[in-house]
N, C-alpha and C positions, 0 to 999 in steps of 0.2 A: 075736762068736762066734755067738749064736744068729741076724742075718740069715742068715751063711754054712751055719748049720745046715737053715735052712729051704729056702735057693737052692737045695741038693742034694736038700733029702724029693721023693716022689712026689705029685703032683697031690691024693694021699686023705691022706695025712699032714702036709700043709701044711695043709689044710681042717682037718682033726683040732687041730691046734695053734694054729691063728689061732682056731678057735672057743673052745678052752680058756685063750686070754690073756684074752678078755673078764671071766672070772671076776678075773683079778688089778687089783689096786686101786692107783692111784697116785700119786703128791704130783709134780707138776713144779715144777722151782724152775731160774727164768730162761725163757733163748727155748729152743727146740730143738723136736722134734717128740716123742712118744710112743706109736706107731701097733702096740705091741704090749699093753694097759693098760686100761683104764679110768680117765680122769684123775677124780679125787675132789678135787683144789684145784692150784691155780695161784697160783705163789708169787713176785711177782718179786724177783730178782735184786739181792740187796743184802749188805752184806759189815759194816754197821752191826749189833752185838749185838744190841741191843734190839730193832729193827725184826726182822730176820731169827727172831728166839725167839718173836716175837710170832704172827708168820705162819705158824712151821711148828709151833707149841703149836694154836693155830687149824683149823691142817690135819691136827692127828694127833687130836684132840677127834672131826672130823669120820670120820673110820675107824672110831675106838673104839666111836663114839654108834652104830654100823651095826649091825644083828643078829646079824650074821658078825665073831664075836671076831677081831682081827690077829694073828695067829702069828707068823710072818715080815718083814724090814722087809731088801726089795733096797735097796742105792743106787746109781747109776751117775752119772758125772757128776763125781764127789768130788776127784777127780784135774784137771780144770780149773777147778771150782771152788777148790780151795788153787793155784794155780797163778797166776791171775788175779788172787786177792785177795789172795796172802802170809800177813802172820801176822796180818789181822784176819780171812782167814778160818776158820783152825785156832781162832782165839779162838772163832770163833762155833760150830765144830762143836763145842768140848772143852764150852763151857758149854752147848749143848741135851743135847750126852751125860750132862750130871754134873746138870741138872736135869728134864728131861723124862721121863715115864712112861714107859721102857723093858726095867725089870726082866721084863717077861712075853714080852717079845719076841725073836727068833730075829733079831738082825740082823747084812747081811752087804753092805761092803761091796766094790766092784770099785776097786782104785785101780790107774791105769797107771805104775807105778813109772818110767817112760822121763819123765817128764816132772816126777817131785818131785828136790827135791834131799833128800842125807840126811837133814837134821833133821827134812823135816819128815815122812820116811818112818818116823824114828825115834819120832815123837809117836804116829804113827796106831799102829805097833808096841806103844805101852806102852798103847794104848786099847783092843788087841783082845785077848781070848782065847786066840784061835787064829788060822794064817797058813795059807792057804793057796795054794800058787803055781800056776799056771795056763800050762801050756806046751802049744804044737802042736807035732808030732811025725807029719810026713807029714801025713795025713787023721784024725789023731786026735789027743784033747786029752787030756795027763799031768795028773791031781791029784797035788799032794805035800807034805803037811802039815810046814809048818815047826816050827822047834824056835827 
C-alpha cells in the first residue's frame, strides 16, 4: 500500500516522505529488503523459540536503550512468517508477545489473511485488541474496525 501510495505523490511529496521514513526505526527479521526504515538490527530467520526470543529481546533492548522512547511497534511480514513456519512459528510470536517488554507500546500488526488458514487467523484474533480491515475501493483505502 504505501509503495502504491508513493508511485502516485508528486515529485515534492515523495521527497517529503522518503525523507520522513528515515526517522522510523526497524527490526528486520530474515532476507527481504527495507528501503523505507532505518534498520536498527538484523535478525535472522529462525522459527526455534529460544533462538528467535533471543534475537528479537536483543533487538528490541537496542531501540528502548535509544533516546527516542518507541511508541509504536509496525510489523509486516507476520503473515509469511506463520505461513512458512506453521505452529512453531505462532509458538514463537505468542511466547515474545506474553514475555517481552510491550506493555508501553502501540503495536500493530499487517497480516495478509489470503494466505493464513483459520486457526491460525483465530490465534492472532485472540492476541489483538482490536481488528482492523483494510480494503481498496477504486483509488482509496476503507478502514473498518472489526468487532
Amino acid at each position: 500500500m504505501f509503495r502504491d501510495y508513493l508511485r502516485k505523490s508528486s515529485p515534492q511529496k515523495y521527497k517529503e516522505v522518503m525523507e520522513s521514513t528515515k526517522r522510523i526505526k526497524a527490526i528486520r527479521i530474515g532476507p527481504g529488503r527495507t528501503s523505507y526504515a532505518s534498520i536498527v538490527e538484523e535478525i535472522p530467520l529462525t522459527y526455534e523459540i529460544s533462538e528467535f526470543m533471543k534475537s528479537y529481546y536483543d533487538a528490541l533492548m537496542k531501540l528502548s536503550s535509544r533516546s527516542a522512547k518507541v511508541e509504536y511497534s509496525i510489523t509486516f511480514g507476520i503473515s509469511q512468517y506463520i505461513y512458512f513456519g506453521g505452529d512453531n512459528a505462532l509458538r514463537a510470536i505468542l511466547f515474545t508477545r506474553s514475555v517481552l517488554p510491550f506493555e508501553d507500546w502501540t503495536s500493530i500488526y499487517f497480516v495478509n489473511r489470503d494466505i493464513l488458514n483459520k486457526q491460525q487467523i483465530a490465534i492472532l484474533r485472540e492476541m489483538a485488541s482490536k481488528l482492523i480491515k483494510i480494503q481498496k475501493e477504486g483509488n482509496l483505502y476503507k478502514l473498518e474496525i472489526e468487532d
